[in-house]
Each structure stands twice: as C-alpha cells, then as structure tokens.
DOFI-580772 format. One line per field, with one value per residue (C-alpha): residue number from 1; residue in three letters; x, y, z. Coordinates in Angstrom, 2 decimals, always signed. Layout:
<sites>
k = NUM_...
r = ALA_...
u = X_...
v = Y_...
w = Z_...
</sites>
This chain:
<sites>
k = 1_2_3_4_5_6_7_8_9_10_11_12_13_14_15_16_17_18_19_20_21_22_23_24_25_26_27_28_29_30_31_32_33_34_35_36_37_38_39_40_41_42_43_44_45_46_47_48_49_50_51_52_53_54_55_56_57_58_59_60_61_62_63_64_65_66_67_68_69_70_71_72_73_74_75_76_77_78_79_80_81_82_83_84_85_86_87_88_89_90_91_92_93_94_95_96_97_98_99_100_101_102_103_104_105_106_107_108_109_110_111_112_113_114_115_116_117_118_119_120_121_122_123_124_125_126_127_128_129_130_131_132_133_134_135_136_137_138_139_140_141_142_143_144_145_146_147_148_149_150_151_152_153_154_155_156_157_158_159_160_161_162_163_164_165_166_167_168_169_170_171_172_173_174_175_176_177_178_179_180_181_182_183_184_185_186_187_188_189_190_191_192_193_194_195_196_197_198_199_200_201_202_203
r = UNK_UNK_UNK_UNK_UNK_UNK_UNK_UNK_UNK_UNK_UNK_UNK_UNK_UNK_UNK_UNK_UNK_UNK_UNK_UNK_UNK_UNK_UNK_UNK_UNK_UNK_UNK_UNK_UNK_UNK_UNK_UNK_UNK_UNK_UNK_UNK_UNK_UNK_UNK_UNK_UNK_UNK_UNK_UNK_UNK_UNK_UNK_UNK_UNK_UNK_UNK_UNK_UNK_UNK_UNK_UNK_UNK_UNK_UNK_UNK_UNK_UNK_UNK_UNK_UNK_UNK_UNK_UNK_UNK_UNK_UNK_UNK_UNK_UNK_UNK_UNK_UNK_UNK_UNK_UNK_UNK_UNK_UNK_UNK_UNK_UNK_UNK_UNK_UNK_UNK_UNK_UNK_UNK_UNK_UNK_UNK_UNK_UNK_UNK_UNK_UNK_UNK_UNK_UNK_UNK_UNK_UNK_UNK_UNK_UNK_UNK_UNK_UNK_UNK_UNK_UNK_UNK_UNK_UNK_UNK_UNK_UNK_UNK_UNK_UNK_UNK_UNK_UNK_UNK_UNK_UNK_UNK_UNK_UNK_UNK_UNK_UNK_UNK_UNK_UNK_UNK_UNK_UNK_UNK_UNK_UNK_UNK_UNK_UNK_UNK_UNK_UNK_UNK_UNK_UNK_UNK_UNK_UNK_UNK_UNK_UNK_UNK_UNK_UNK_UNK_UNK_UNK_UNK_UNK_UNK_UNK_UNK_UNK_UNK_UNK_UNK_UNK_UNK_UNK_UNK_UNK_UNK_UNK_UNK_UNK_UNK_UNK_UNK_UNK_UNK_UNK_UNK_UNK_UNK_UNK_UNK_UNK_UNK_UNK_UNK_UNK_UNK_UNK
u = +19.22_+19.61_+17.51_+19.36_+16.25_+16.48_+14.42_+13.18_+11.59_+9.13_+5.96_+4.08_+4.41_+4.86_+8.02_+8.58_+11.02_+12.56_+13.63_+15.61_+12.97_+10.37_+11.63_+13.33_+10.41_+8.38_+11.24_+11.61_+7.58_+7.08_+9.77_+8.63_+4.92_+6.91_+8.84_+6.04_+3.60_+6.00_+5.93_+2.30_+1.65_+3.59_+2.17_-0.75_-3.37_-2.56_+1.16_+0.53_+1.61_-0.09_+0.80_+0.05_+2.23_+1.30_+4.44_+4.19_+6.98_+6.79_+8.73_+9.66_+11.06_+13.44_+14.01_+15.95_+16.27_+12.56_+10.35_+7.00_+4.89_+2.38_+3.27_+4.12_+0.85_-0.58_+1.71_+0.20_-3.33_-2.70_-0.99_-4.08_-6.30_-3.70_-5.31_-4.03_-0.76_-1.12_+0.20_-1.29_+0.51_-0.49_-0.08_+3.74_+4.65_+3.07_+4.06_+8.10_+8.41_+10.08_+8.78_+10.90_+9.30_+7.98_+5.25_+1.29_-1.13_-4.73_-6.64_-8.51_-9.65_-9.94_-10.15_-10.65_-8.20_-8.66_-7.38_-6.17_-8.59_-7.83_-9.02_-6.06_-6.10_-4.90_-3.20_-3.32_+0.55_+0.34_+3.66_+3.70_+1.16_-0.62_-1.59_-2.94_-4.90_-6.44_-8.08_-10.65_-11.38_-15.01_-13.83_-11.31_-13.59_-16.29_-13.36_-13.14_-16.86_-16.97_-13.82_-15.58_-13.83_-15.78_-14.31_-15.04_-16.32_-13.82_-15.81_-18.58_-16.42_-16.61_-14.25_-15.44_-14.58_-11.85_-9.72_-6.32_-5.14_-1.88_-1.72_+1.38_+3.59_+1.71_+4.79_+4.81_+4.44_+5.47_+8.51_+10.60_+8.20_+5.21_+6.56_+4.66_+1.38_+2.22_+3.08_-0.27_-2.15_-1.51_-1.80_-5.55_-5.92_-4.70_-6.56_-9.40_-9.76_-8.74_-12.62_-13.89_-14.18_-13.68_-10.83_-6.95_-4.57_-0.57_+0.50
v = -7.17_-7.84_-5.22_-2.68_-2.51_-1.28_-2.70_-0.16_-2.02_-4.63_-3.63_-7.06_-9.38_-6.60_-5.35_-1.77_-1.19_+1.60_+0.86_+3.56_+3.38_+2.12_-0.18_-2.14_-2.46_-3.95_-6.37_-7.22_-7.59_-10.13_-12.04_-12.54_-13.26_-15.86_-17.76_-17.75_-19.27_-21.90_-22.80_-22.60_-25.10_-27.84_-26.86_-28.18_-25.56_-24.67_-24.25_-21.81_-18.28_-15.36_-11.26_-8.04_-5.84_-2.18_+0.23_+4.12_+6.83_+9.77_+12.54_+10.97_+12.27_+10.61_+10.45_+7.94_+5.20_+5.58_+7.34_+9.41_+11.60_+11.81_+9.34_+6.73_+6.87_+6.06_+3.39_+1.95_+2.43_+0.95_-2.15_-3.33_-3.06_-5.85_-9.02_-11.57_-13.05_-9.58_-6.26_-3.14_+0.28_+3.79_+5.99_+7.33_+3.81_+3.10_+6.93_+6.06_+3.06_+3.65_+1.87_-0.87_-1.87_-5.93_-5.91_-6.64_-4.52_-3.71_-0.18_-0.65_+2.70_+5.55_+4.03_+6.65_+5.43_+5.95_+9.15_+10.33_+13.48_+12.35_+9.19_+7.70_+5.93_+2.31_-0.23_-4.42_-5.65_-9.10_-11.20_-12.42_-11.89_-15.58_-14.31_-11.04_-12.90_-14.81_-12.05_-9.71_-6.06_-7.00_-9.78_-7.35_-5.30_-7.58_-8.96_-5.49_-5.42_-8.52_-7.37_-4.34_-2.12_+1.08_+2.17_+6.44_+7.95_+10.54_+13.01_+13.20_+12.77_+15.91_+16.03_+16.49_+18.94_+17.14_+18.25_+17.77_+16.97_+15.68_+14.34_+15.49_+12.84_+13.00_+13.71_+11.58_+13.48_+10.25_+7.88_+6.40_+2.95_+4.51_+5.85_+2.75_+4.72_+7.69_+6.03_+3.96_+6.81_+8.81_+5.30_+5.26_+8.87_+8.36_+5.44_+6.72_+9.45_+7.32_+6.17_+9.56_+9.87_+13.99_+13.65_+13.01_+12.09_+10.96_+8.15
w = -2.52_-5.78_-6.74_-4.90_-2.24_+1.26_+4.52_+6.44_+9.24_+10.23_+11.13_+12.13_+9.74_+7.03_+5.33_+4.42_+2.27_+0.02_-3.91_-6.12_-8.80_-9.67_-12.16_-9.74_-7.00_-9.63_-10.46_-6.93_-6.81_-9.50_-8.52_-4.91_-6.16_-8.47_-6.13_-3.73_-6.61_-6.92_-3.35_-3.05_-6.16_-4.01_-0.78_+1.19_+1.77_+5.65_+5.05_+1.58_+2.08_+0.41_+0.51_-1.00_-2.22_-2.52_-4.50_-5.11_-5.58_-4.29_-1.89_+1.49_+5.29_+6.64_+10.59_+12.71_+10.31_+9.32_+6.47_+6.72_+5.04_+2.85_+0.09_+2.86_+3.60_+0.54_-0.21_+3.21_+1.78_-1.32_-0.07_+1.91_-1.72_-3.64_-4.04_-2.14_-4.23_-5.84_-6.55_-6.66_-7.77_-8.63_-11.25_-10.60_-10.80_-14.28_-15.21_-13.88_-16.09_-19.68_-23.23_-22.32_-19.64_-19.42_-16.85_-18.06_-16.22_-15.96_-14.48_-11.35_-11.29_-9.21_-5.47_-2.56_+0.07_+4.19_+5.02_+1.64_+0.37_-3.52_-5.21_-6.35_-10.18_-9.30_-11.21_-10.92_-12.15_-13.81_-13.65_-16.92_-20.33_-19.66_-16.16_-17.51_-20.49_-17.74_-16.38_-18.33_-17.21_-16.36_-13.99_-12.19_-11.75_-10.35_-7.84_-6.80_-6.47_-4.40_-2.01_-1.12_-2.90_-4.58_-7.69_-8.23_-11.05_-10.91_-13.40_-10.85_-7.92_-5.24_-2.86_+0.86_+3.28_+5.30_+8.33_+9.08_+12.65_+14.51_+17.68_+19.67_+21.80_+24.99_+27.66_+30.32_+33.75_+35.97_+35.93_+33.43_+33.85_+32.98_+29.16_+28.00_+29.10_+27.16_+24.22_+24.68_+25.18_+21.94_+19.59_+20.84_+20.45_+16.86_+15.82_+17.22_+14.73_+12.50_+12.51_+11.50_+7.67_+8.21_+10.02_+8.18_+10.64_+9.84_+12.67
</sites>
C-alpha cells in the first residue's frame, strides 16, 4: 500500500500484483526482501521464509478484475528465474528508472524463457551496495550455471520456428455439476502443450 500497489489475485501461494511504475515495484521489492531478511536472521531454519520476485512493465488486458497478455507472461517467466530471497527484472524495468534511482544491480544476461520466442536481457536487483559488493559477476553467473539456468549468446542466437496456439473454453454439453470437467479438461489440454518447446500457448 504504501507504494500505491494493487493485488490482483492469489494464485497459490503467489501474489500478483500491479504497481504504477516501475520505480515503486522496486521500492516495494527491496523492502519486502528487507523485512523478510530480518525475520530470517532470528529464525530457526524450518520456520525461515524465502520468495522470488520477478517485475516487468509492459502493455496489459484487463478482464474481470484480472490481467493477461503477453507481458504477463513474461513477468510469470521471469519470477520463477529470481534467486531465492531475490529479485529478478528485465530490461523495461532498468530502462523505466531515472538517474536518481538507488537500487545496485548486476546483468544476468540474455535468458530464453518457456514460451516466450525472444531471449529476454535479465537483471539481478541488489538491496543495498554491501549486498551487491558481495557478489562478483563471475559468481552470478556460476549460480546461474549451477541453477540450471542457460545464459544466450544473443549475437549467435537464432530464433526457432515457433507456433502459436489457443485453446478455446471447452463448453460443457452436460449439467451445471459437471462445469468442473470442462474447466479440467482445457487446463490439461493447455499444460500439455505447454511441454512442447514449438508450441506458445497463453493460459
């Protein structure tokens, strides 16, 4: 709130939620990382709590209280590739900040995302200078190395042929108790071709 930010919903134990610039999400970021540093340092190891946080700007839909399209998706992809107790932004973020900005941060690189036909140019945000001079660029990127994450030498980088496809609401021919099929139904179909690297598919 007091960063003027918006929660759009739940999804799990996840929070997806809408900032009016960038400037603020990142204030909102570091400050949550903070205060949940500060609880970790006095908690026992079972009860510590660690997140991600993923942020990118860009054009959005909005639809019964929600938000889709394309740049929701790659927010999505980008918050699963922030190290844990991290955050990880892209490019519009660092490009949407002005010279009077505060925040310490460090290139990833270009990172080819699920679903997404264009690496996207990553950025690690540091919540203060001392955490950001603990870190070198060569152990980033071996962290990045070591999570599985493939960094793209975008000069050499060819884009593959890639299809896009949506899977319609599948109508539900029977009664009102059997919508839960329907719905059911078209999640698998969804997720399913979620597994073929050809295939882009919105949810």
């Amino acid at each position: 709130k007091s960063n003027d930010g918006d929660i759009i919903k739940l999804i799990g134990d996840a929070i997806f939620a809408r900032f009016p610039s960038s400037t603020n999400s990142l204030n909102a970021s570091t400050k949550i990382q903070e205060k949940l540093g500060e609880r970790n340092s006095i908690s026992q190891k079972d009860h510590k709590i660690q997140i991600r946080i993923g942020l990118h700007s860009g054009q959005v839909i909005e639809k019964d209280n929600d938000l889709f399209g394309h740049d929701v998706n790659i927010c999505s992809r980008i918050e699963s590739l922030a190290p844990a107790g991290g955050i990880a932004v892209s490019t519009q973020i660092i490009e949407d900040l002005d010279n009077n900005h505060e925040f310490s941060y460090r290139e990833m690189g270009y990172i080819k995302l699920k679903n997404i036909a264009e690496p996207q140019q990553l950025y690690k945000i540091y919540g203060n200078v001392n955490e950001y001079e603990t870190e070198t660029d060569k152990q980033l990127q071996q962290f990045l190395k070591d999570s599985g994450i493939d960094i793209v030498d975008i000069n050499s980088y060819s884009m593959e042929e890639t299809f896009s496809i949506a899977v319609l609401y599948a109508t539900n021919l029977g009664p009102d108790a059997d919508e839960s099929f329907a719905y059911t139904l078209t999640e698998d179909i969804i997720n399913d071709f979620g597994y073929i690297n050809s295939l882009r598919i919105p949810g």
